[in-house]
C-alpha positions as CSV (number, residue, x, y, z in Angstrom):
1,X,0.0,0.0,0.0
2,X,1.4,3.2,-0.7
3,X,0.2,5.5,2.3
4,X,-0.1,9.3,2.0
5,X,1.3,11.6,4.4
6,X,-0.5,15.1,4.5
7,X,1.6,17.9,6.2
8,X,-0.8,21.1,6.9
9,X,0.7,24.0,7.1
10,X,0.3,27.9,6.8
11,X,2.4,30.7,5.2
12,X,5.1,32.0,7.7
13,X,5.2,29.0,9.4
14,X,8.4,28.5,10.5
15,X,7.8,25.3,12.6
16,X,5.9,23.9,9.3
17,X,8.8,24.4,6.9
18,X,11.0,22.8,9.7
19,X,8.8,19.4,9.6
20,X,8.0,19.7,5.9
21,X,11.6,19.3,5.4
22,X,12.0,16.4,7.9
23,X,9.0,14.8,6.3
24,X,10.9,14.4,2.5
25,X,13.7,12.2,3.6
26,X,11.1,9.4,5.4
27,X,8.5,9.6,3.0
28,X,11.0,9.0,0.1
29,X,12.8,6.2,1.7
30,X,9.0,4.8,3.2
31,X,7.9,5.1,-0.4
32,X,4.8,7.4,0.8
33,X,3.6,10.4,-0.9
34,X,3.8,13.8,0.5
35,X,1.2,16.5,-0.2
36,X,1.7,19.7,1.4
37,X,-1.3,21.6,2.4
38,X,-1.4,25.4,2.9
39,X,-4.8,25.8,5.8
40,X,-5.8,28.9,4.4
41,X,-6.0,28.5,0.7
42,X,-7.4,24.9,0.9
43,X,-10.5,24.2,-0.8
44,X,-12.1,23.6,2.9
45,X,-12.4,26.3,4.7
46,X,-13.2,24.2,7.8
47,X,-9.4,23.5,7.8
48,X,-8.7,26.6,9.4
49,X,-10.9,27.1,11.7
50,X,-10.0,23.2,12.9
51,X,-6.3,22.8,12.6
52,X,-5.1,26.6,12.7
53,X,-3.6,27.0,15.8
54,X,-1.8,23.8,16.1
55,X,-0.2,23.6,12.7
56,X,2.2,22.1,12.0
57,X,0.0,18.7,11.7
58,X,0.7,15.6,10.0
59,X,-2.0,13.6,8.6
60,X,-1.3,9.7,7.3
61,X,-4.2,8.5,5.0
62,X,-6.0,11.2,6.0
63,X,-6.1,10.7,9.5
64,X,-4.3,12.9,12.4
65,X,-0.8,11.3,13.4
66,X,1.0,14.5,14.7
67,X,1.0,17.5,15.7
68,X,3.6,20.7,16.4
69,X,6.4,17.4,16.6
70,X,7.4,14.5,14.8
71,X,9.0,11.4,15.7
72,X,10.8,10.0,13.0
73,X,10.4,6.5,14.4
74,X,6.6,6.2,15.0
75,X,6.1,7.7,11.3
76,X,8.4,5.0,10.0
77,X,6.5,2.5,11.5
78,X,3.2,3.3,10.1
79,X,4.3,3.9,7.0
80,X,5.8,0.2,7.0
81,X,2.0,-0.8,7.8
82,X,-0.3,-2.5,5.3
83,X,-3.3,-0.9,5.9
84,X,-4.6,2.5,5.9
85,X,-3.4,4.5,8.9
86,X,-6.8,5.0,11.0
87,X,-5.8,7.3,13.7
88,X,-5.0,6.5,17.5
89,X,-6.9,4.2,19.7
């Protein structure tokens, strides 16, 4: 399965540009698609309002894995996953 890693993020960001370039290494070697996601030009407007005061926020599949922080480890590990990435128990 190829998973997709969503990183959401907002002009100015300095924290998001930090993790955005974190992000490229692992999802290269993990084989997993990056798509970067500016909150306030999205199609959704809801984005915003939901995610814009703890960006930077990393979803996998589509579903929150982390936020402000990333550790390289957990990522790696659900990237390696089969299935879709469904969010925390």
């Amino acid at each position: 399965m190829v998973h997709t890693v969503t990183l959401l993020t907002r002009e100015g960001c300095g924290s998001c540009v930090r993790v955005h370039g974190q992000l490229l290494p692992l999802c290269e070697g993990a084989g997993a698609r990056l798509e970067v996601t500016d909150v306030d030009r999205a199609d959704d407007a809801d984005l915003a309002a939901e995610y814009g005061d703890r960006l930077p926020v990393v979803l996998v599949d589509g579903a929150e894995h982390s936020c402000w922080e990333v550790d390289d480890d957990e990522l790696l590990a659900t990237l390696a996953g089969p299935d879709p990435f469904a969010g925390w128990d």
